[in-house]
C-alpha atoms as a printed R data frame, in Angstrom:
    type eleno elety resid chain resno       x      y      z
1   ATOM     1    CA   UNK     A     1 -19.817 10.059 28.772
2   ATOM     2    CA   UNK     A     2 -15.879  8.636 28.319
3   ATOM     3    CA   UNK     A     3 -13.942  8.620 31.718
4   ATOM     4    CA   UNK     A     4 -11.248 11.164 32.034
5   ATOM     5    CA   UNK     A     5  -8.193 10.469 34.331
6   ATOM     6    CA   UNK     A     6  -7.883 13.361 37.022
7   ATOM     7    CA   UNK     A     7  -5.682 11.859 39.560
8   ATOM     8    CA   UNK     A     8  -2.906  8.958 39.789
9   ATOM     9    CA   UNK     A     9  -2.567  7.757 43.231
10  ATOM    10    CA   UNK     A    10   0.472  6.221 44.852
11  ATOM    11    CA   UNK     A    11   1.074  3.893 47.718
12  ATOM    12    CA   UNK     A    12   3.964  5.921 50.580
13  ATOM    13    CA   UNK     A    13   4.854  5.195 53.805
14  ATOM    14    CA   UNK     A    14   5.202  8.855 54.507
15  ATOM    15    CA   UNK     A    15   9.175  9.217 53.644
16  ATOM    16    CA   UNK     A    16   9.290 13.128 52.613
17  ATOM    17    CA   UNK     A    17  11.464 11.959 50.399
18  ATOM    18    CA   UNK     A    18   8.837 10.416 47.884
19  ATOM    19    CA   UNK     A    19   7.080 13.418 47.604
20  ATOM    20    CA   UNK     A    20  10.422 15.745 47.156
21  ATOM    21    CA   UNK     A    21  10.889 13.074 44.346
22  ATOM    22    CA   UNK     A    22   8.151 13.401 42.449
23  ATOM    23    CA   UNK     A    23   7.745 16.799 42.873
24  ATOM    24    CA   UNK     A    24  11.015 17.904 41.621
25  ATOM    25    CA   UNK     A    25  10.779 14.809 39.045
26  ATOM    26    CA   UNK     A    26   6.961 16.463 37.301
27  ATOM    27    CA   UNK     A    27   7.731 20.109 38.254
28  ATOM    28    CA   UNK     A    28   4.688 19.535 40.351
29  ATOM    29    CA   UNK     A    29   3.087 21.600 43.563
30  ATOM    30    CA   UNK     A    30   3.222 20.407 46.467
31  ATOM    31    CA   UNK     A    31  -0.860 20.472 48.202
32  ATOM    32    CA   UNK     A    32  -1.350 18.812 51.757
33  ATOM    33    CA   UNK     A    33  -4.914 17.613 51.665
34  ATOM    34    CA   UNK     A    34  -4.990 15.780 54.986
35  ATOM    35    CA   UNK     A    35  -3.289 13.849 57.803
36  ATOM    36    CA   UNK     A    36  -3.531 10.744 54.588
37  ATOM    37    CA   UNK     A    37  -2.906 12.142 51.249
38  ATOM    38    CA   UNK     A    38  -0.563 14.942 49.741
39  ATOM    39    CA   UNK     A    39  -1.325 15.721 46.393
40  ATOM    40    CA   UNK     A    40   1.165 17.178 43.477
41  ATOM    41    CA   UNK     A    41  -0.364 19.203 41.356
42  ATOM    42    CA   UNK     A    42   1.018 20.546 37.846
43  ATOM    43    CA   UNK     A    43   2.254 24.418 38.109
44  ATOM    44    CA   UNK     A    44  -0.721 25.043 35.686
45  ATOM    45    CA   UNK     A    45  -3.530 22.714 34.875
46  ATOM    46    CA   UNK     A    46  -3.246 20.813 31.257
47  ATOM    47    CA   UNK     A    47  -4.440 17.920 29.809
48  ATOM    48    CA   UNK     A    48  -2.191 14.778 29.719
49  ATOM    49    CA   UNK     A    49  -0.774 15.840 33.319
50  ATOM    50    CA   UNK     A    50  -2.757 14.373 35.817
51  ATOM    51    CA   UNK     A    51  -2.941 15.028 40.183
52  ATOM    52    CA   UNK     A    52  -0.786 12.660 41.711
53  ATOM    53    CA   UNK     A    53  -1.820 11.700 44.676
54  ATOM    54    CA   UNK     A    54  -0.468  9.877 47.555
55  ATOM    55    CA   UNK     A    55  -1.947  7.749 50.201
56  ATOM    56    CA   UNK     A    56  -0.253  7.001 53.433
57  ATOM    57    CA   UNK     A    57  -0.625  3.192 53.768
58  ATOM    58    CA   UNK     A    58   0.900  1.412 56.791
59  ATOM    59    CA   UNK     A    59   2.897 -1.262 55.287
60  ATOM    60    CA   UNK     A    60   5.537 -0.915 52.826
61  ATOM    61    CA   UNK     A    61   6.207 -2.169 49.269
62  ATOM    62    CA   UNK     A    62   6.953 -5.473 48.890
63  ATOM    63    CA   UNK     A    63   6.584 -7.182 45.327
64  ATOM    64    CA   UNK     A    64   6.770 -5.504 41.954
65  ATOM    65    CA   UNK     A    65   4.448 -2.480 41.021
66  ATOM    66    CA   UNK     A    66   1.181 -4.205 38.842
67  ATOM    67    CA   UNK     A    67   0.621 -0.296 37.583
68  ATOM    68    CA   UNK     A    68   3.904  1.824 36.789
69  ATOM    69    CA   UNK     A    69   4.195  5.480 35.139
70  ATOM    70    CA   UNK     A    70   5.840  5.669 31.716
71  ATOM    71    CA   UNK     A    71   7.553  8.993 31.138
72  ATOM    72    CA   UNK     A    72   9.061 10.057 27.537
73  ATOM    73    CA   UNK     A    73  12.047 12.468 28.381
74  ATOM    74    CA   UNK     A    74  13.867 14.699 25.070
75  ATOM    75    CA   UNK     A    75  17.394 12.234 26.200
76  ATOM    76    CA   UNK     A    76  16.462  9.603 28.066
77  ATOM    77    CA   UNK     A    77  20.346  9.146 29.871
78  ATOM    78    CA   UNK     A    78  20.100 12.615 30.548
79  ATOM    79    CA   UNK     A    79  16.847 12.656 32.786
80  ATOM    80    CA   UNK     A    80  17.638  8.811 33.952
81  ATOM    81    CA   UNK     A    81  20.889 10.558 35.518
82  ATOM    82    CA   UNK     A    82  19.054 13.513 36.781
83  ATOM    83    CA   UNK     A    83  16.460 11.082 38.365
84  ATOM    84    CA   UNK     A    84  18.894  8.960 40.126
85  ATOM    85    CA   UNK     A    85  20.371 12.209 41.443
86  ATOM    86    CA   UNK     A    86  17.418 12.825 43.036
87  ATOM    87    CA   UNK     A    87  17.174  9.667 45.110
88  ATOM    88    CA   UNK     A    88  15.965  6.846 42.130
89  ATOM    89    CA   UNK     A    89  17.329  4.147 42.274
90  ATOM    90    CA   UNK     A    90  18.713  2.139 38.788
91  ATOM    91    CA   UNK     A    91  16.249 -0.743 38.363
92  ATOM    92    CA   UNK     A    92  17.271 -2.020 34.440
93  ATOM    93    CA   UNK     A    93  17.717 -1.431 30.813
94  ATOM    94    CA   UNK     A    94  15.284 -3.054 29.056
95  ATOM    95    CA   UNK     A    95  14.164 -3.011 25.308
96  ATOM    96    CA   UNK     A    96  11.970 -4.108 22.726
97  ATOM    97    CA   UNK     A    97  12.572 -4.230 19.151
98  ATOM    98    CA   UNK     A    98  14.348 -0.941 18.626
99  ATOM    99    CA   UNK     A    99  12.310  0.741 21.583
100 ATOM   100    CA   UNK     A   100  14.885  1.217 24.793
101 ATOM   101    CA   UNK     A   101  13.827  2.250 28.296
102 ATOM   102    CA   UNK     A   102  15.397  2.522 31.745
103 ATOM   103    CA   UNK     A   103  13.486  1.096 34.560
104 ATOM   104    CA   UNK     A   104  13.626  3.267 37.532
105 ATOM   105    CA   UNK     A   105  12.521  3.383 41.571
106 ATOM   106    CA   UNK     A   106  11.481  6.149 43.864
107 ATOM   107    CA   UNK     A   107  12.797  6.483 47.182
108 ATOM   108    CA   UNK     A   108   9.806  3.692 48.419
109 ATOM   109    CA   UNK     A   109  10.662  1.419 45.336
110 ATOM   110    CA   UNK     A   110   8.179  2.271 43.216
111 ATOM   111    CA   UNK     A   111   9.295  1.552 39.959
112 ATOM   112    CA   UNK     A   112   8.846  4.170 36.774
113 ATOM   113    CA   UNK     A   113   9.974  3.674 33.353
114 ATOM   114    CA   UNK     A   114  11.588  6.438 31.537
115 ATOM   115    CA   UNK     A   115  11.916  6.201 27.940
116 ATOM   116    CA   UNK     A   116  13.290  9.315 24.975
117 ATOM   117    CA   UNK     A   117  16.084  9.372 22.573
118 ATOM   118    CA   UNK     A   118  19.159  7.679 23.467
């Protein structure tokens, strides 16, 4: 049987602002699971958008993410602003070819990349 994908989970240091991030970010749910991990759950379940999950961890982020969300937005300035006004931070503007994407962080500095018509 193929592996399905149920959760994402994501390093935080337990700044309420990551999770008001993300949450507002996805449209997600806020669920407290325990005194270690908050989950955000999608309003109603569907396939393609997965728990995420985060895990307090003691120490905080350092280097650059190895594993990074892509997100695909209708207008990708559009949702880059609305991101930044909810506490991202502008990372870069990269591109490929004729693909374009805008490198994001959350409030901890985890980056995201967030990609749509420009």
């Amino acid at each position: 049987m193929p592996l399905r994908m149920t959760e994402i989970v994501i390093d935080w240091a337990g700044h309420e602002a990551v999770i008001e991030f993300w949450a507002a970010a996805m449209g997600y749910e806020r669920r407290d699971v325990n005194d270690q991990y908050t989950a955000l759950v999608p309003p109603e379940p569907a396939i393609g958008r997965p728990v995420l999950l985060f895990q307090k961890v003691a120490e905080p982020k350092i280097v650059k993410n190895r594993v990074h969300l892509d997100l695909r937005a209708e207008v990708m300035a559009d949702e880059v602003e609305r991101l930044l006004g909810l506490g991202a931070t502008f990372v870069a503007e990269q591109s490929l070819g004729e693909l374009r994407w805008t490198v994001i962080a959350d409030p901890e500095g985890n980056e995201l990349c967030v990609s749509g018509e420009t």
